[in-house]
N, C-alpha and C positions, 0 to 999 in steps of 0.2 A: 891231440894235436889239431892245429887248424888244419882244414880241407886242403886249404890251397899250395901248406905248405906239403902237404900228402902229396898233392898232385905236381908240383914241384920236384919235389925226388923220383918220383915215377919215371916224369918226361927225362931227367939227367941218364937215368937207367937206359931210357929205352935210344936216349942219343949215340949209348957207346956201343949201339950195333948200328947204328947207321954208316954205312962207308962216306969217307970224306968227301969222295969226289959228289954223292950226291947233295952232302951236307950244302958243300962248298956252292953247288951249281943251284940249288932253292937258294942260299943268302944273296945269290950274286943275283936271282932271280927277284926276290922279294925288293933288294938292290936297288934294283931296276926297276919296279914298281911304285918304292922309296920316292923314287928322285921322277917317276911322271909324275903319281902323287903329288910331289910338291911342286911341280910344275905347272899342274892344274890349278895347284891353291892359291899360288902368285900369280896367276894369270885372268883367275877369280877375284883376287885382292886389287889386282890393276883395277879389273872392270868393275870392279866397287869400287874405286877412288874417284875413277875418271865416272861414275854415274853420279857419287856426292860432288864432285866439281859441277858440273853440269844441274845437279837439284840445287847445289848452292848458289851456282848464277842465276838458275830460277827464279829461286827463293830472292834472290836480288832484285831482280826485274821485278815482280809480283812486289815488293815490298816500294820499290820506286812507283809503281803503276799509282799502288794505293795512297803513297804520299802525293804523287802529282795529283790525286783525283779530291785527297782532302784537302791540298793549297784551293784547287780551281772550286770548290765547292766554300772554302774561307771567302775566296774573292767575290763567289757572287753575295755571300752573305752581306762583305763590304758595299758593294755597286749596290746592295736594294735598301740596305743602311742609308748610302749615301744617299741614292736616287727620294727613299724613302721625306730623309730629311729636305731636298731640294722641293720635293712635292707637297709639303708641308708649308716651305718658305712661298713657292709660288702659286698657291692652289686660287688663290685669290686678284691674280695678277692681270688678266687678260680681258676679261667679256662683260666688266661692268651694270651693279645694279645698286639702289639703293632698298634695303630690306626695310620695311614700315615707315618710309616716308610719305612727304603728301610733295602736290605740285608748289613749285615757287615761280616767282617773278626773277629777269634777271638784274631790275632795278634794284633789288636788295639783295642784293648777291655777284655786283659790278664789275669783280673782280675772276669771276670765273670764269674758266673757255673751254674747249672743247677740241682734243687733235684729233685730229682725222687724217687717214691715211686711204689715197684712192676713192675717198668721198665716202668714208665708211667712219663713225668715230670709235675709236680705238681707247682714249686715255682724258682722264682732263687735268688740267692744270691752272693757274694763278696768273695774273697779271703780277708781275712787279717792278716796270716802267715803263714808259711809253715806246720800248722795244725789246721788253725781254720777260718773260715767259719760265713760271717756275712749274715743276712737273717730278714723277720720279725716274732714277736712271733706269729701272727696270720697261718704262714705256719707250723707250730707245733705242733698244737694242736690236739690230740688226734692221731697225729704219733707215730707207733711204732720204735724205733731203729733198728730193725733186717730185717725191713721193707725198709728202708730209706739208698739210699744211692746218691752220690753226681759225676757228671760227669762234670772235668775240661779239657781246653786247647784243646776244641774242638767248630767249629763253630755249629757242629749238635745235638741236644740235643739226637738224638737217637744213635749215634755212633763219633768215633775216640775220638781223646784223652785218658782218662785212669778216672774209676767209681772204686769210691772210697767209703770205709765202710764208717759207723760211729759210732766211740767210744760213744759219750757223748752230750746231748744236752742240752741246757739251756734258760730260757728266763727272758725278766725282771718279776724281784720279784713286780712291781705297774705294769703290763699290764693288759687293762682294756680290753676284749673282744667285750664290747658293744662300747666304744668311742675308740678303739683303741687309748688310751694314752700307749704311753712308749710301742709304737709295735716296737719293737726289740729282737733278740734272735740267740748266738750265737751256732755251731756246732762245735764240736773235731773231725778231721779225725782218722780212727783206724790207719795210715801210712801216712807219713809228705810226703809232696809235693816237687817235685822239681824242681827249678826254670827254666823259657825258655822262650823264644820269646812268646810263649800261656799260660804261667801261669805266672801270676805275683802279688803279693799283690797289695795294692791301699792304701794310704793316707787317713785319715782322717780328717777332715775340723776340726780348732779350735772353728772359730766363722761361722754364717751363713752368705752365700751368699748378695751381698744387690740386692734389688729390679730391675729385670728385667735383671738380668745376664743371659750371655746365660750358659745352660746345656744341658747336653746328660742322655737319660735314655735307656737299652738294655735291649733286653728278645726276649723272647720264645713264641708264642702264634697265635691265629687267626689274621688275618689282615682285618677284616670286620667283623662288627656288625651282620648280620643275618648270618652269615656262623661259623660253629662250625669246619673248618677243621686247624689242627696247624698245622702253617710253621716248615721245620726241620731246619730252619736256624736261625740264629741269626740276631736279624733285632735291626737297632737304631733311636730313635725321636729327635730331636735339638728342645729344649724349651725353654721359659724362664721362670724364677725364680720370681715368686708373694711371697712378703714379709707375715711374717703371720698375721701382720695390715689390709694388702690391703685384702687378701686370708675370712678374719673372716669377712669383713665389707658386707655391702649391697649392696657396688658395684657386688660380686660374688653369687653366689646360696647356699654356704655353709653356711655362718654364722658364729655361736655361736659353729659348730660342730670341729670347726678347733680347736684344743687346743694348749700350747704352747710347747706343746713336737712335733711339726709338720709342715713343711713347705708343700708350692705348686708350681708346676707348670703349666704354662699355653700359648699356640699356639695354633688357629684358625686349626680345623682338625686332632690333634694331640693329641696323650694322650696313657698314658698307661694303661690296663686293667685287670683284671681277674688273669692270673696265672704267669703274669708279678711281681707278689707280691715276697717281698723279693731280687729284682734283686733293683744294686746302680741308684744312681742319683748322675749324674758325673758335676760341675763345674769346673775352671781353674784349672784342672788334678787333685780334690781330690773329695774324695766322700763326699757329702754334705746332701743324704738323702737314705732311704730306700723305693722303692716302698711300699706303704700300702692300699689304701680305694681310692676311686673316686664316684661321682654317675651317672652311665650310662657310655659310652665312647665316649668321645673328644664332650659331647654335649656344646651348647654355654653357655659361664658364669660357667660352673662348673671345676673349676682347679681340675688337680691330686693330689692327698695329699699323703704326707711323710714322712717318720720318720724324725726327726731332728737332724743329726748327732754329730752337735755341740752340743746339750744340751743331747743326751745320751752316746756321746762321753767316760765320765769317766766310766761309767760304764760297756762298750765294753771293754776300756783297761784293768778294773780293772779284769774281770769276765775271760777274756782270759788268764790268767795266772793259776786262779786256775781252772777251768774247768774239 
């Protein structure tokens, strides 16, 4: 036989000499053990429910913490994305140079000026008529008028010739500051200009340049990448003309950032920079583009990029009327 069941008849045996009252006062006892027993267990069972409630709000919060920390850690990826692309568009905008050019005259070049702001020059830009002044919208922004005035028919941006107010300024109504699209923007001289061997309007291109035309671009600016000192002369670069096909593709470093409000150009050495912005870009004797954005100066594969005169064309002519 099994053991247990040995031990099973044994206990029945030795039950029928126990007197009941004892029997009875152990079960009522054991009973009573029973039922604290289970009173401990449920009371045990609560403070494990109410400790998982409590780990599971935890475990909530911790799970919130980490989602809030991986939005805000997305966002900054966005901001340096964005900032990243912005500083791309404008790395080239502000402080003017021309990279390998040499000095000019501004009898061959009649058409170019110089803004200055607080008697500092900041931007240049184009004659184009005897009161209005073409430039890009990126040298405008956040200039004051009272501030800003404009020196033509001089090779030196800081003297000769004759510095002139300005009435009125304007830029296009789609200029994007981050992609500079539609970076154009003209000026109202306060007193019309008059014409000479060093002042002259400039022509405006119909259609764009085609691929690998030669051009001329003129300004104001350092002539060396680690040097911050501006020439007071008028200096010019001979380029050529990168279609905005060739300029967007993978042959160049730019891309996707070229838009079709914009052409480039491009020589080994050469390039415009900084506070070169707003000064023309000259083809067979018309002006075909606006300096605007590059990245770095004259490095390899990265063309100058520029307004596209032909495609903001109508809106130059149209806006220089009512001005």
């Amino acid at each position: 036989m099994f053991p247990c069941y040995f031990y099973g008849s044994v206990l029945l045996q030795e039950f029928k000499h126990i007197p009941y009252a004892v029997f009875s006062s152990n079960w009522v006892e054991q009973s009573r053990n029973y039922r604290q027993d289970t009173t401990i267990f449920l009371e045990m069972a609560l403070k494990s429910v109410t400790i998982l409630r409590v780990t599971s709000k935890l475990a909530n919060f911790v799970l919130y913490v980490l989602l809030l920390t991986l939005f805000a850690i997305l966002l900054l990826v966005a901001v340096w994305v964005l900032t990243a692309t912005r500083a791309k568009a404008n790395i080239s905008k502000t402080d003017g140079r021309i990279i390998g050019g040499t000095a000019v005259n501004i009898s061959s070049f009649p058409w170019q000026v110089s803004l200055q702001r607080s008697g500092e020059h900041f931007c240049g830009g184009a004659v184009h008529n005897e009161n209005t002044i073409i430039t890009a919208a990126h040298c405008l922004q956040a200039v004051k008028i009272s501030a800003l005035k404009v020196r033509v028919g001089s090779s030196y941006w800081n003297s000769g010739g004759t510095l002139v107010a300005v009435a009125a300024l304007k830029w296009h109504t789609s200029y994007d500051n981050l992609t500079q699209v539609n970076d154009v923007a003209i000026i109202r001289l306060a007193t019309n200009l008059t014409c000479s061997s060093s002042v002259k309007p400039i022509e405006l291109a119909t259609v764009a340049p085609v691929d690998n035309a030669a051009a001329v671009v003129t300004g104001w600016g350092r002539t060396d990448v680690g040097k911050f000192s501006r020439p007071s002369e008028l200096r010019a670069i001979h380029v050529n003309i990168v279609s905005r096909v060739k300029c967007s593709s993978s042959r160049y470093g730019h891309g996707l950032y070229v838009k079709p409000s914009m052409i480039c150009t491009y020589a080994s050495g050469k390039d415009h920079c900084y506070g070169d912005s707003g000064s023309p870009l000259v083809s067979g004797g018309l002006m075909v583009g606006i300096v605007s954005w590059g990245y770095g100066c004259a490095l390899p594969d990265y063309p100058g990029v520029y307004a596209d005169i032909a495609d903001l064309r109508e809106w130059i002519v149209k806006n220089a009327v009512t001005i």
